[in-house]
C-alpha positions as CSV (number, residue, x, y, z in Angstrom):
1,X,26.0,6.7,-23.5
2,X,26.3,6.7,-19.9
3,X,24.5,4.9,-16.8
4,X,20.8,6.4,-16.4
5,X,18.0,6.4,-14.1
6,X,14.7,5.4,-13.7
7,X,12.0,6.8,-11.2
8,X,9.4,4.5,-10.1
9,X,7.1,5.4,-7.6
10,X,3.9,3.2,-7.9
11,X,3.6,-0.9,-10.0
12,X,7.6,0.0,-10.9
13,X,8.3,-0.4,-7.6
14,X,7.3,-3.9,-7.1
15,X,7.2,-4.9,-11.0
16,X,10.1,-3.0,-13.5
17,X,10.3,-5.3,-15.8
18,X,14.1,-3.9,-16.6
19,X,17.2,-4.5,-15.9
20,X,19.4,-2.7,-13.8
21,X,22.2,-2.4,-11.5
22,X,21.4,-0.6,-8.7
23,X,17.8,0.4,-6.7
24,X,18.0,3.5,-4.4
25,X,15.7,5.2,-2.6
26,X,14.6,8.4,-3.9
27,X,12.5,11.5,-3.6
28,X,11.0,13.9,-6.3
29,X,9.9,17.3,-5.2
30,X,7.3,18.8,-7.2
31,X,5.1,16.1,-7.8
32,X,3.1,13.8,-5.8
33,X,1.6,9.7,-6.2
34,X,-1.8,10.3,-6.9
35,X,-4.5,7.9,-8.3
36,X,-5.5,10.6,-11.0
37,X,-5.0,8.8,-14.0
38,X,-8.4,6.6,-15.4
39,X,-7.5,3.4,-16.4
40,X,-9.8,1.4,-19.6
41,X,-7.4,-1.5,-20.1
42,X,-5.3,-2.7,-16.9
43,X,-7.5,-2.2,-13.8
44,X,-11.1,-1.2,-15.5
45,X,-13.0,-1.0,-19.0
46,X,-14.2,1.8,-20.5
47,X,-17.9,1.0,-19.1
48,X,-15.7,0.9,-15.3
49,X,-13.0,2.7,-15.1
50,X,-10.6,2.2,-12.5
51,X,-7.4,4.5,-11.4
52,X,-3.9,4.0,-11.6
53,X,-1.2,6.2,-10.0
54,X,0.8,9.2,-11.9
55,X,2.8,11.7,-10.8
56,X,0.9,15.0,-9.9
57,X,1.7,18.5,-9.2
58,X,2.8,19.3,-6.1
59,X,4.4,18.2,-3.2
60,X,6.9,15.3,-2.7
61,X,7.1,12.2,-3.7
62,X,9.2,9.3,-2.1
63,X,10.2,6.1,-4.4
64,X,13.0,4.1,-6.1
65,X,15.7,5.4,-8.3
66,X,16.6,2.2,-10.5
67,X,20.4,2.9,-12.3
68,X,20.5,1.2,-15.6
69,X,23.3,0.4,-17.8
70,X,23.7,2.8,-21.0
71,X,24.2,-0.1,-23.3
72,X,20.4,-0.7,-22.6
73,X,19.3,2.7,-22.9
74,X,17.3,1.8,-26.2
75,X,16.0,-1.5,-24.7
76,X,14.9,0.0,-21.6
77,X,13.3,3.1,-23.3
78,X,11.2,0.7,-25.5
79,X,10.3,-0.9,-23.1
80,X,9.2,2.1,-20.9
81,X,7.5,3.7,-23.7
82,X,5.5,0.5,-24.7
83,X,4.7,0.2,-21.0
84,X,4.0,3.8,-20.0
85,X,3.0,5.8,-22.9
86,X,0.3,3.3,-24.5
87,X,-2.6,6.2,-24.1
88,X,0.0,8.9,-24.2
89,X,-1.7,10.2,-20.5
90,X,2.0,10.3,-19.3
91,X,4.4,12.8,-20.2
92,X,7.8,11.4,-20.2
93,X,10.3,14.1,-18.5
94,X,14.2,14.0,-17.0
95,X,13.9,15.2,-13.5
96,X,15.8,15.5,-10.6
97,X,15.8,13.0,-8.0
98,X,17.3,13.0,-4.5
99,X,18.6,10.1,-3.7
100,X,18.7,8.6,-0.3
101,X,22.2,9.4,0.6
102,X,22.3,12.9,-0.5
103,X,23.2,12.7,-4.5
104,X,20.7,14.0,-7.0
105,X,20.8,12.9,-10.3
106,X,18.2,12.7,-13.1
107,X,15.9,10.3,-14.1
108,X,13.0,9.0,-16.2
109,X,9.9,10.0,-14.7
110,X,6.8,9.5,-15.7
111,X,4.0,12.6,-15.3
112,X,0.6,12.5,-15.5
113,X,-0.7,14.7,-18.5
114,X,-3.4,17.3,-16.8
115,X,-5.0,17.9,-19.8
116,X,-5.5,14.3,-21.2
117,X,-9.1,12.7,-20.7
118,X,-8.0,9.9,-18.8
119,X,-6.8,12.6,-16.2
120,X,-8.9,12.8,-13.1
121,X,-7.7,15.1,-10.4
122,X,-8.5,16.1,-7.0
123,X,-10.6,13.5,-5.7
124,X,-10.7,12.9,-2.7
125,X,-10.6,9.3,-0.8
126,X,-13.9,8.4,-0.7
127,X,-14.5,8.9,-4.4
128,X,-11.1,7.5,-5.2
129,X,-12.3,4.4,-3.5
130,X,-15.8,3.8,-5.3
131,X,-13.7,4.0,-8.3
132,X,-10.9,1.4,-7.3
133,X,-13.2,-0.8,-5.6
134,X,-15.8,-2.6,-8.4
135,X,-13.0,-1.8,-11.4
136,X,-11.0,-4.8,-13.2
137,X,-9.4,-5.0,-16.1
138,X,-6.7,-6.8,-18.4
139,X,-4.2,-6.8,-15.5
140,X,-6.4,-7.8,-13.0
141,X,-8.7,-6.2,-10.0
142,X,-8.0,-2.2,-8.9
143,X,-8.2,-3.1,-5.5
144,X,-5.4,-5.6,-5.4
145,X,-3.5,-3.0,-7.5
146,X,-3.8,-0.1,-4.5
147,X,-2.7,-3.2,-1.9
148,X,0.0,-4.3,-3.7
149,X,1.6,-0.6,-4.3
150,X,1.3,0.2,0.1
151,X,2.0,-3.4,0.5
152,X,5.3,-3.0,-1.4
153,X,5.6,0.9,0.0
154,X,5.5,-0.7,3.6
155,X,8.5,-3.1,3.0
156,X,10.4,-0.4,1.8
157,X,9.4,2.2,4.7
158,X,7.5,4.3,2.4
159,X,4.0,5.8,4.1
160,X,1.3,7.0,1.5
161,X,-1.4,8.9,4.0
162,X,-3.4,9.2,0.8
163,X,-3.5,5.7,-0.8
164,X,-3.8,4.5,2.9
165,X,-7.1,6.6,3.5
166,X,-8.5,5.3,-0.1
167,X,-7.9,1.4,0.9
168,X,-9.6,2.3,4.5
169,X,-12.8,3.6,2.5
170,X,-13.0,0.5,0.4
171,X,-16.5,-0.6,0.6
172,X,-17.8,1.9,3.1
């Protein structure tokens, strides 16, 4: 098997945890970062949730393409799944990504599941942010989640109006 891709667009970013041979800038059209997904383990409990990002319907999406050797496909699947999939509120799919200098190729993305129950669309900032702001869990607090993804989405570039308006609202 071949070279393959990754798409990471929120904590893959600045943590993937695999190896690989190349990082690229990349867009996905179709689907947007969104804190939609409810999270009971990493960043809340199930008596506080908090939200973690997934990829949503609709728009664009701009994040990093991460080429991986095909001698580690299994590995890095594994690994993936272990890491993405442990609820099952993702949907793993093969999708196109444009890459920064004009090549598409696909990649592993990860898609939020609309009809899970840790699926929480359309909220706007304000609500986002009550959510994110008193939520901790096994991976620590919600809030430093959120700064670390725009902190890392600065470096590279990468504006989030969004995510930006949510950490603004935090405890207002």
């Amino acid at each position: 098997m071949g070279d393959f891709w990754v798409f990471g667009y929120g904590s893959l970013i600045w943590r993937p945890g695999f190896a690989h041979v190349e990082t690229r800038r990349a867009r996905l059209h179709g689907y947007r970062r969104s804190l939609c997904i409810r999270s009971f383990i990493h960043r809340g409990t199930p008596e506080h949730p908090g939200l973690v990002l997934g990829l949503d319907r609709g728009g664009s999406c701009v994040g990093l393409a991460f080429r991986v050797p095909g001698d580690l496909h299994d590995e890095v699947i594994a690994y993936l799944r272990e890491r993405e999939l442990v609820t099952n509120v993702y949907l793993e799919r093969r999708l196109a990504v444009h890459l920064d200098k004009g090549e598409t190729v696909e990649a592993i993305c990860y898609v939020a599941d609309r009809t899970h129950q840790q699926y929480v669309g359309g909220l706007d900032p304000a609500e986002a942010a009550k959510l994110v702001s008193g939520s901790n869990g096994r991976s620590g607090s919600n809030r430093e989640y959120v700064f670390n993804t725009l902190e890392h989405l600065e470096a590279l570039g990468i504006r989030d109006h969004w995510l930006e308006e949510v950490a603004r609202r935090f405890d207002t």
